[in-house]
N, C-alpha and C positions, 0 to 999 in steps of 0.2 A: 348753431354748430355748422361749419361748414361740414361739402360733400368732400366725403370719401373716397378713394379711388384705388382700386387692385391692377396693376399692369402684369401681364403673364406673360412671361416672356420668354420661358420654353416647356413645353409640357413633354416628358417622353416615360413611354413604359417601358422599365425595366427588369420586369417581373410578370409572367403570364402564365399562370398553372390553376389550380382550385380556385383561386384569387388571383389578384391582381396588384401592382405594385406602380405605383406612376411619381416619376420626379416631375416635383415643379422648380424654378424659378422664378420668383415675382420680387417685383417691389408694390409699396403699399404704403400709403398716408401715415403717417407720423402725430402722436399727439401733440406733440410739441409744436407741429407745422413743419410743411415741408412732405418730402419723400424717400424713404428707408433707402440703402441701396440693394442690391439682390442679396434673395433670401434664397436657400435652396431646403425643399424640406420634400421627405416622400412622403404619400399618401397609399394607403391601404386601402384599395377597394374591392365591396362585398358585395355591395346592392343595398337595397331597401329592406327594414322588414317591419312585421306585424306582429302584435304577442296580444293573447288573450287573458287576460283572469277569469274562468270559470266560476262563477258565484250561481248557488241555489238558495233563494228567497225563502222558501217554504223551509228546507233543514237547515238556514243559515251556515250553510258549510261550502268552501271552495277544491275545488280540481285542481293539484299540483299534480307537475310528475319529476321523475327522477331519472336524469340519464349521464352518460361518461361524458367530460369534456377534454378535449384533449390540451387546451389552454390553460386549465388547471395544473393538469400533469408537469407542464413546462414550467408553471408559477412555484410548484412544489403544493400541490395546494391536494385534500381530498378530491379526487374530481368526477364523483357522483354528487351531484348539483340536484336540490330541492330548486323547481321552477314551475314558470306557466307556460304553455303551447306556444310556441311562435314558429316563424319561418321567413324566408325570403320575397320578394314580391317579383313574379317572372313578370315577362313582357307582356301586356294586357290586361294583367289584372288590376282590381280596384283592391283598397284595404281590408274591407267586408267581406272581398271573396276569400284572399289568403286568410282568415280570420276563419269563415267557418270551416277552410280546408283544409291548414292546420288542427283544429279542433278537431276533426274527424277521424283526422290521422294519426294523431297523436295519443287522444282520449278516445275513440270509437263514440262521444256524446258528440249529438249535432247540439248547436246553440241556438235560442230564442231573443233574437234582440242584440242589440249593441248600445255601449255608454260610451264616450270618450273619455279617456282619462287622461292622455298627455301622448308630443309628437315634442321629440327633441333626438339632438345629435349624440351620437354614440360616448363618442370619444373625440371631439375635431380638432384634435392637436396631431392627429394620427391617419384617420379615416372619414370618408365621407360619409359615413351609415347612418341613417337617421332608423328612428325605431317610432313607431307609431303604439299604443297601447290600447285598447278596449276592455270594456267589463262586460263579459256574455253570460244573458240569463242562462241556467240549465237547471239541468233534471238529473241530481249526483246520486239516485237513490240505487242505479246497476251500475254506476260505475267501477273502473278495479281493470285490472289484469295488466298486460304488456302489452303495447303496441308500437308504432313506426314500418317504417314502408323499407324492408329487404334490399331492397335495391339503393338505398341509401344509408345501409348499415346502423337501421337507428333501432334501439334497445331504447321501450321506455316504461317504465312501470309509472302505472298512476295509482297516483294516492289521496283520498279523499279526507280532510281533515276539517271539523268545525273552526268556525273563524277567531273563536276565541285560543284554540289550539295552533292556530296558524300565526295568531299573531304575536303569540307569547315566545314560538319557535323565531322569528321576526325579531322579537327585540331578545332574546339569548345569542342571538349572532349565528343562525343555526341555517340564515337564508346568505347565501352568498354569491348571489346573481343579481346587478343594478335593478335589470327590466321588473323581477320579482319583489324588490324591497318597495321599487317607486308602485307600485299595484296594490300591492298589499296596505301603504302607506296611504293611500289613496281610497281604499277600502275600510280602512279603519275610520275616516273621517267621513265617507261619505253613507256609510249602512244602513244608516235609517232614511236616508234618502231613499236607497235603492228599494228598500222594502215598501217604500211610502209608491216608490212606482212601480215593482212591480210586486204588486200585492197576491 
């Protein structure tokens, strides 16, 4: 196969508030051979981020929680969202830190460990966001109440559900957030692995 080539040929942001909105222009390699001529497409940018699936070995049950989104509301959609912990990755940090700082934040449980489960792009017809995923051992036996951090207006109630009630909720269409189906999905296949490690 020959190489590929992206030319960018004007980058400008057009949008600077919460987010961030950047037009490009490019051209770009052709299957056919040859090269496109310009394309103009925006890009949505958010940043990076991290989401945890809370899983306990011992009760076989996982850490969701539930909170407003407001992308629902404009989708027409319910927009209290069954999910797992995640957040953005500020400047400096590693995966593993947003991962157990998220979790803290989120759930008040610290995490024991991390899995990989998958690192892919959000949406990239749209945005640059890649989402990175782990599976974090914990301890869901105090888990419960509300949390989120005030100054970031988050409302989060956590909810502890066995896995087998998590994943039946999963396949009735009852999960409607990507990060949380690819986890969960990911969780059904890998379970006895996880128990096999952490015993």
């Amino acid at each position: 196969m020959s190489e590929r080539h992206v030319e960018i040929v004007e980058k400008q942001t057009v949008f600077a508030g919460y987010f961030r909105i950047d037009r490009y222009r490019v051209r770009h390699s052709l299957f056919s051979g040859g090269i496109s001529g310009i394309v103009q497409r925006e890009v949505f940018e958010r940043g990076h981020a991290v989401a945890v699936l809370p899983y306990d070995p011992v009760c076989d049950t996982v850490i969701l929680i539930e909170q407003f989104r407001i992308g629902a509301v404009a989708a027409g959609w319910e927009p209290w969202l069954l999910e797992i912990p995640a957040g953005i990755i500020d400047a400096g940090e590693t995966s593993r830190a947003v991962a157990e700082r998220e979790m803290q934040e989120e759930t008040g449980c610290p995490v024991h460990g991390l899995v990989p489960i998958a690192n892919y792009l959000v949406s990239p017809g749209g945005t640059s966001e890649s989402l990175e995923i782990f599976c974090g051992r914990v301890d869901s036996s105090t888990a419960g109440g509300i949390h989120g951090l005030d100054h970031e207006d988050e409302d989060i109630k956590v909810i502890v559900l066995s896995v087998d009630e998590a994943l039946d909720r999963l396949e009735k269409g009852e999960v409607r957030n990507a990060m949380t189906i690819v986890a969960l999905q990911w969780l059904a296949l890998n379970r006895v692995k996880l128990k096999d490690l952490w015993p």
